[in-house]
C-alpha positions in Angstrom: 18.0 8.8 -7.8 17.6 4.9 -6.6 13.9 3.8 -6.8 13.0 0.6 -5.1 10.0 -0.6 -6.6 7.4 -3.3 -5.7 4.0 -4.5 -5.4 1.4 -7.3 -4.3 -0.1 -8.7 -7.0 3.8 -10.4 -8.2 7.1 -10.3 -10.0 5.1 -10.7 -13.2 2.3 -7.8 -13.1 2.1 -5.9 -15.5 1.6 -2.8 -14.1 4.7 -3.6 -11.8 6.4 -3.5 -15.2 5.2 -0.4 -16.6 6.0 1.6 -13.4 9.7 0.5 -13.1 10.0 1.3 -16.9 8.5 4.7 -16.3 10.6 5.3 -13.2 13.2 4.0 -15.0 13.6 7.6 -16.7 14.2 8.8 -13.7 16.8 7.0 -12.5 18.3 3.9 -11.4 15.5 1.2 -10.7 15.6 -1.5 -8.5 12.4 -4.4 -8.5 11.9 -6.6 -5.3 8.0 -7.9 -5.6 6.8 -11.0 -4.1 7.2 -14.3 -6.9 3.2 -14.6 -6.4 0.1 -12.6 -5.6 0.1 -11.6 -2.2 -3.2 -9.0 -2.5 -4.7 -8.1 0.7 -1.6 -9.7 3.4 -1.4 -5.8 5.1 1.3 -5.0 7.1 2.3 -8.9 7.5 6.0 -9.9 7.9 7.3 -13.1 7.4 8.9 -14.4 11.4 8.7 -18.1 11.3 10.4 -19.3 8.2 13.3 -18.4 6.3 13.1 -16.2 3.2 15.1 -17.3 -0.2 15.3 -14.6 -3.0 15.6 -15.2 -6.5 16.7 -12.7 -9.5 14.9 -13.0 -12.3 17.2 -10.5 -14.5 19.1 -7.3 -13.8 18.0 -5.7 -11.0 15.0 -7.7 -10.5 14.7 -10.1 -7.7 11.6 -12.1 -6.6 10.8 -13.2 -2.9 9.1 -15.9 -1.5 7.3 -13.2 1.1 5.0 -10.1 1.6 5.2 -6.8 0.3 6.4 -6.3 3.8 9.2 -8.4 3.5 10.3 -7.3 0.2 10.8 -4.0 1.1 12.4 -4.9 4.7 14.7 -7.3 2.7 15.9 -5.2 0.2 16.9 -1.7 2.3 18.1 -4.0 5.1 19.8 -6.4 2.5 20.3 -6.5 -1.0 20.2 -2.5 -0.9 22.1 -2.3 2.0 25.2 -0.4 1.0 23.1 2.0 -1.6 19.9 2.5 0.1 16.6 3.7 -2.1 15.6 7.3 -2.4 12.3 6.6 -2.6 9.8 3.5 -2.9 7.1 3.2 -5.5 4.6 -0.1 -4.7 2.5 -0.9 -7.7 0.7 -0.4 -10.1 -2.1 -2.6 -8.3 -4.7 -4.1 -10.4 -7.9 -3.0 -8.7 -7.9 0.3 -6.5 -7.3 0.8 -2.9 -9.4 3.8 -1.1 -10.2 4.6 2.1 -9.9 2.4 5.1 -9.2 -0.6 2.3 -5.7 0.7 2.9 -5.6 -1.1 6.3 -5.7 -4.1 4.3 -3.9 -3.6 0.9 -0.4 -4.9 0.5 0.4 -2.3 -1.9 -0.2 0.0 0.5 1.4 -2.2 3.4 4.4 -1.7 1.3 4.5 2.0 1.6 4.1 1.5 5.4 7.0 -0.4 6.0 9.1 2.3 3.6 8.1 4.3 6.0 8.9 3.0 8.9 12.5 2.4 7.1 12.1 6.2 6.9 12.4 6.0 3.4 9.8 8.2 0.9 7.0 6.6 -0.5 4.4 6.1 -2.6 1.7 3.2 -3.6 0.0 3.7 -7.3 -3.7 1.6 -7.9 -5.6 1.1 -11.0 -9.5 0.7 -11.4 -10.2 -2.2 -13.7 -12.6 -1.4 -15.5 -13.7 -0.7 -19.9 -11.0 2.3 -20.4 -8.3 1.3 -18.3 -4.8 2.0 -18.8 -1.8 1.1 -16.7 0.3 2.8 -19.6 -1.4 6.4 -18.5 -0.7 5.4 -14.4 2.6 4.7 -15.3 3.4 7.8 -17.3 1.2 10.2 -14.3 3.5 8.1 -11.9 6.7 9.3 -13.3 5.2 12.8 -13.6 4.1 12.9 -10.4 7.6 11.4 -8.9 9.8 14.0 -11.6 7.6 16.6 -10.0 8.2 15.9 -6.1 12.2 15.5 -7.1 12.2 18.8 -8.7 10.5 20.6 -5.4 12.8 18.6 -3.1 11.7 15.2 -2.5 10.2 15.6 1.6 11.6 12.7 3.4 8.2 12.1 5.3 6.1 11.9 1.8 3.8 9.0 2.0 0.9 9.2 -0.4 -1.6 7.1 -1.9 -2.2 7.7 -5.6 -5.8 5.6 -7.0 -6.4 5.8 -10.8 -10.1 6.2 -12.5 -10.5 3.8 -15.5 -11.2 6.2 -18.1 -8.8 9.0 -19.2 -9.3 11.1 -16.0 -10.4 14.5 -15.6 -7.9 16.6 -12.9 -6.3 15.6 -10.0 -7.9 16.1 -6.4 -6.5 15.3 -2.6 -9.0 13.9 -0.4 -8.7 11.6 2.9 -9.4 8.0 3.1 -12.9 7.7 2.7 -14.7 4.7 5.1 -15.9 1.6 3.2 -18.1 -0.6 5.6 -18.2 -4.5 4.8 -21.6 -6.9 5.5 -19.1 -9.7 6.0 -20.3 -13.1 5.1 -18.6 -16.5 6.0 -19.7 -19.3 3.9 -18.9 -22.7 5.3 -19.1 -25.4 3.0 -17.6 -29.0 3.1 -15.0 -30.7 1.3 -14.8 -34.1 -0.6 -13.5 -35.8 3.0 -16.3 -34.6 4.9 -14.2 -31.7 6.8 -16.0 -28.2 6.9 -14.1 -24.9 5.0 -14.8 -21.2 5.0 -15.2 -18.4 2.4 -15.2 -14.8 3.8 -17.3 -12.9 1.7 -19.0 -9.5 1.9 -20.5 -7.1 0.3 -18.7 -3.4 0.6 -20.5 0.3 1.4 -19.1 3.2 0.9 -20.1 6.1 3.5 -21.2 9.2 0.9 -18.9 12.0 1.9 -17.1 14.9 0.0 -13.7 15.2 0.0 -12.6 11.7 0.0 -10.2 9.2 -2.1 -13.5 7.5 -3.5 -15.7 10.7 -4.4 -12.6 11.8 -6.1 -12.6 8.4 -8.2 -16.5 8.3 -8.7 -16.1 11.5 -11.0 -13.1 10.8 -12.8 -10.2 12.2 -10.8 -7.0 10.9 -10.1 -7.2 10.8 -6.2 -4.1 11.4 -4.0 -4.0 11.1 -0.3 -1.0 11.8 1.7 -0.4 9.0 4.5 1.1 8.7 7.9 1.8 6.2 9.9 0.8 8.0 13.7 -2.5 6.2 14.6 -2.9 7.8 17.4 -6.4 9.9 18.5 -5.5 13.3 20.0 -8.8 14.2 21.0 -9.2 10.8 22.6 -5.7 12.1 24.8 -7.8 14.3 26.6 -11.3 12.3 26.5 -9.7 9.6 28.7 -7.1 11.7 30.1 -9.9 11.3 33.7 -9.0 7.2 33.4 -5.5 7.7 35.1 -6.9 9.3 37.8 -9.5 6.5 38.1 -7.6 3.8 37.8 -4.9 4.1 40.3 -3.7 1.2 42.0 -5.7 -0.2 44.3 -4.2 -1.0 48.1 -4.6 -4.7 46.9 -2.4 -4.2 43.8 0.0 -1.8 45.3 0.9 -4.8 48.1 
């Protein structure tokens, strides 16, 4: 089993380091993490510079880039000849639940494994009194030795958030919806020219089911991803607007 593993929050995290070690029972572990905090970059990849990688000891390699480009570097590169199995991004200091996932690099990092159509998974931490990266770490290699042993799917894409405290069970939930009063705070610097702070303060919607109910009573939460964002229903809700909007004689000349 080769295990690509990464993260957002750097080369030096510690839960980065915990979840390769644990993995590391399982197989042959490779690290490619970004050399600094990249927390919250989504799905970004790097277009308009070059990208310089540099290995920090066996098997570990920091890049100048996203989580995106980590990932994209190291199947399409470095990995090239003995392609991952699977890809594990984390463990993330702070969790990421519900549509928070749009903008988490961690997760970002799953998405691109994805569309590398490679398995994935992203692991997050709650920081809070109690936490342990130690017990993510050893429920990440669990979970990963459990998968393997029913036949690792080849579409698995799941997003595994961890309570502070020792945690009660494990539930699957969908991503619940997290609503943002966004604030932008403009201020001024010492030469007189005008900067902004985007601030806000977050609201989670109250449902059952979800990634965050899970974590509000303890649970580990696990949601199973995909990358089709496409709205079914909304196929045959504007299926009429074809029809509608032929070309006019005006367009068609």
């Amino acid at each position: 089993m080769n295990v690509l593993v990464t993260n957002d929050d750097g080369i030096f995290s510690e839960g980065l380091k915990l979840l390769a070690e644990a993995l590391g029972e399982l197989g042959r572990v490779v690290v490619v993490a970004p050399d600094r905090e990249q927390s919250a970059s989504g799905h970004s990849l790097t277009l308009h510079r070059p990208l310089r990688i540099r290995q920090v000891r066996e098997h570990w390699y920091a890049v100048d880039g996203t989580p995106t480009d980590c990932v994209n570097l190291a199947v399409q590169g470095l990995l090239k000849e003995e392609p991952p199995d699977v890809v594990a991004s984390g463990i993330n200091v702070g969790l990421n639940l519900g549509n928070d996932v749009t903008y988490s690099g961690t997760v970002s990092a799953t998405f691109e494994a994805r569309l590398q159509k490679l398995p994935a998974i992203a692991f997050s931490q709650e920081v809070a009194e109690g936490c342990s990266f130690e017990r993510a770490a050893d429920f990440a290699r669990r979970l990963l030795a459990t998968l393997i042993d029913d036949g690792l799917p080849s579409d698995l894409h799941l997003n595994v958030n961890f309570p502070a405290g020792p945690y009660r069970g494990v539930r699957l939930g969908k991503l619940a919806r997290r609503y943002y009063r966004q604030t932008v705070v403009a201020k001024t610097d010492p030469r007189g020219r005008t900067y902004y702070w985007i601030g806000g303060e977050p609201e989670w919607e109250e449902e059952p089911g979800t990634d965050q109910a899970a974590l509000s009573q303890g649970y580990v939460s696990i949601t199973p991803l995909h990358l089709d964002l496409t709205d079914y229903a909304g196929l045959e809700r504007y299926r009429h607007l074809a029809g509608r909007l032929a070309p006019s004689p005006a367009a068609a000349e």
